[in-house]
C-alpha positions in Angstrom: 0.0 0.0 0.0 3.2 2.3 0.3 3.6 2.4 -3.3 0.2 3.7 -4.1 0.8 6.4 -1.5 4.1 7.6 -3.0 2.5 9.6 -5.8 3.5 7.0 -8.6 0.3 5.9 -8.9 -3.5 7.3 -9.3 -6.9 5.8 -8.9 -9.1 5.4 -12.4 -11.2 8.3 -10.9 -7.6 10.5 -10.8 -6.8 9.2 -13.8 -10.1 10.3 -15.6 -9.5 13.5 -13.9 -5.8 14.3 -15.2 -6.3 13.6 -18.7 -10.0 14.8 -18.9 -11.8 11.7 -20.1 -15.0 9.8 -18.3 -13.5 7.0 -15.5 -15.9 4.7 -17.7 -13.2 5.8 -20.4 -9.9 4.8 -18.4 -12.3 1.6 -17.5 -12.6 0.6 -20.9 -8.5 1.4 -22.2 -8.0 -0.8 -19.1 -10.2 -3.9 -20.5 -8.5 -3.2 -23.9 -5.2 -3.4 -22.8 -4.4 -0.2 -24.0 -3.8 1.5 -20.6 -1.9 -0.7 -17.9 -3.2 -1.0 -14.4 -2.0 -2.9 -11.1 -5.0 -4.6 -9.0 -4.9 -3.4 -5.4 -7.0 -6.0 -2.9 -9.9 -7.1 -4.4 -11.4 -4.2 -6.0 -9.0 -1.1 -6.2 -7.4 -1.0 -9.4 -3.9 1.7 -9.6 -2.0 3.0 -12.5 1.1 4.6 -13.1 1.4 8.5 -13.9 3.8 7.5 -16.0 1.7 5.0 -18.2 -1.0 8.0 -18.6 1.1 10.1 -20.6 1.5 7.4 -23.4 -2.2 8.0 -23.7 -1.5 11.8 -24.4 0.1 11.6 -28.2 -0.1 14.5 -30.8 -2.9 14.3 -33.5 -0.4 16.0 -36.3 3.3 16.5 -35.5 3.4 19.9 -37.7 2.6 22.7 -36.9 2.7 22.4 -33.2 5.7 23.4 -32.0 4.4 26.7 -30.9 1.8 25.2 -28.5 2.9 24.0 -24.8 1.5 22.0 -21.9 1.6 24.4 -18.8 2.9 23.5 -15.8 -0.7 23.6 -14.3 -1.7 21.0 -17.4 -3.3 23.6 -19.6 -2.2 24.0 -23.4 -0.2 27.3 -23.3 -0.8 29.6 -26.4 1.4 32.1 -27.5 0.2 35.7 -27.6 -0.6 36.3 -31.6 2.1 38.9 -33.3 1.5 41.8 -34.3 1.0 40.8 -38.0 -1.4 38.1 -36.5 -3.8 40.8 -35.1 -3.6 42.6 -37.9 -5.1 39.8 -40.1 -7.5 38.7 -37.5 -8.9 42.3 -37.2 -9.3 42.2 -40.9 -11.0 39.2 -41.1 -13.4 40.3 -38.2 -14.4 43.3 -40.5 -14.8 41.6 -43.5 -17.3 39.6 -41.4 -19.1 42.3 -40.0 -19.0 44.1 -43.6 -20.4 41.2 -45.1 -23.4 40.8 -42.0 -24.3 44.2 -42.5 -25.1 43.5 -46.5 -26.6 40.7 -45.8 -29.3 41.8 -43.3 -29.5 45.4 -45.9 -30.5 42.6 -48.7 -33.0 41.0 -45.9 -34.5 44.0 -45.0 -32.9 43.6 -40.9 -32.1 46.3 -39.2 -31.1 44.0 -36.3 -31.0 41.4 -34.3 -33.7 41.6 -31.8 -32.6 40.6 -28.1 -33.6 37.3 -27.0 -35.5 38.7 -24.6 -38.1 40.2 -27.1 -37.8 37.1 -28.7 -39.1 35.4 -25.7 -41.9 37.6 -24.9 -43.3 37.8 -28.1 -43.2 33.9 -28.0 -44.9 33.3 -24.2 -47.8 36.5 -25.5 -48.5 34.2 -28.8 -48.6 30.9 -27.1 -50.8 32.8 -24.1 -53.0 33.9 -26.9 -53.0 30.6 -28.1 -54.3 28.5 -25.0 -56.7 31.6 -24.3 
C-alpha cells in the first residue's frame, strides 16, 4: 500500500480527472489493454502517472511546435504577433461588412434581443391556449 501512497500511482477516478476523459473511459482502455493497471485487494485498481502520458500523443506533428502543456496541465498559447492581429482584425471586419449586406438585402435592421424574442413567444402561445 506504500507504493500507491508515494504519488507513482493514481486511482481510475484521478486518472479520468488528469487527462480529462469519463472513469468509464480509463475503464474501458483498461479492459482493452491499451492503458496498464495494477489490481490493489480485491477491488482497487492503480495506474502509473507514467503510463498516462502514453495516452497523451499528438494528432499532427506539424505545426505544433508553438503550443505547450503548462505546468498547471493547460495548453499554453502564445500571444498572436502583431501581424497576426492585424489579419485577425481584418478578417473580423470583413465579417461584420459582409453581415451588414446581408441583413441590408434581408431588410434587418437588427437582431432583436432574445429577450423580445421570448416575450413575443410566451404573449403568442398565451393567446393561443386563451
Amino acid at each position: 500500500m506504500t507504493v500507491i501512497a508515494d504519488g507513482d500511482y493514481v486511482t481510475v477516478k484521478e486518472a479520468a480527472s488528469l487527462v480529462r476523459v469519463a472513469p468509464s473511459t480509463i475503464r474501458r482502455w483498461i479492459r482493452e489493454g491499451t492503458l496498464p493497471a495494477c489490481r490493489v485487494g480485491q477491488r482497487r485498481v492503480a495506474l502509473k502517472r507514467a503510463d498516462l502520458l502514453t495516452m497523451i500523443t499528438p494528432v499532427r506533428t506539424r505545426g505544433i511546435t508553438r503550443y505547450r502543456i503548462s505546468d498547471s496541465g493547460r495548453l499554453a498559447v502564445p500571444r498572436l504577433t502583431p501581424a497576426e492581429q492585424r489579419e485577425a482584425l481584418a478578417a473580423l471586419e470583413r465579417s461584420e461588412r459582409l453581415q451588414e449586406r446581408i441583413m441590408a438585402k434581408l431588410g434587418i435592421d437588427r437582431f432583436s434581443p432574445s429577450e423580445e424574442l421570448i416575450e413575443e413567444g410566451r404573449q403568442e402561445r398565451t393567446r393561443q391556449l386563451s
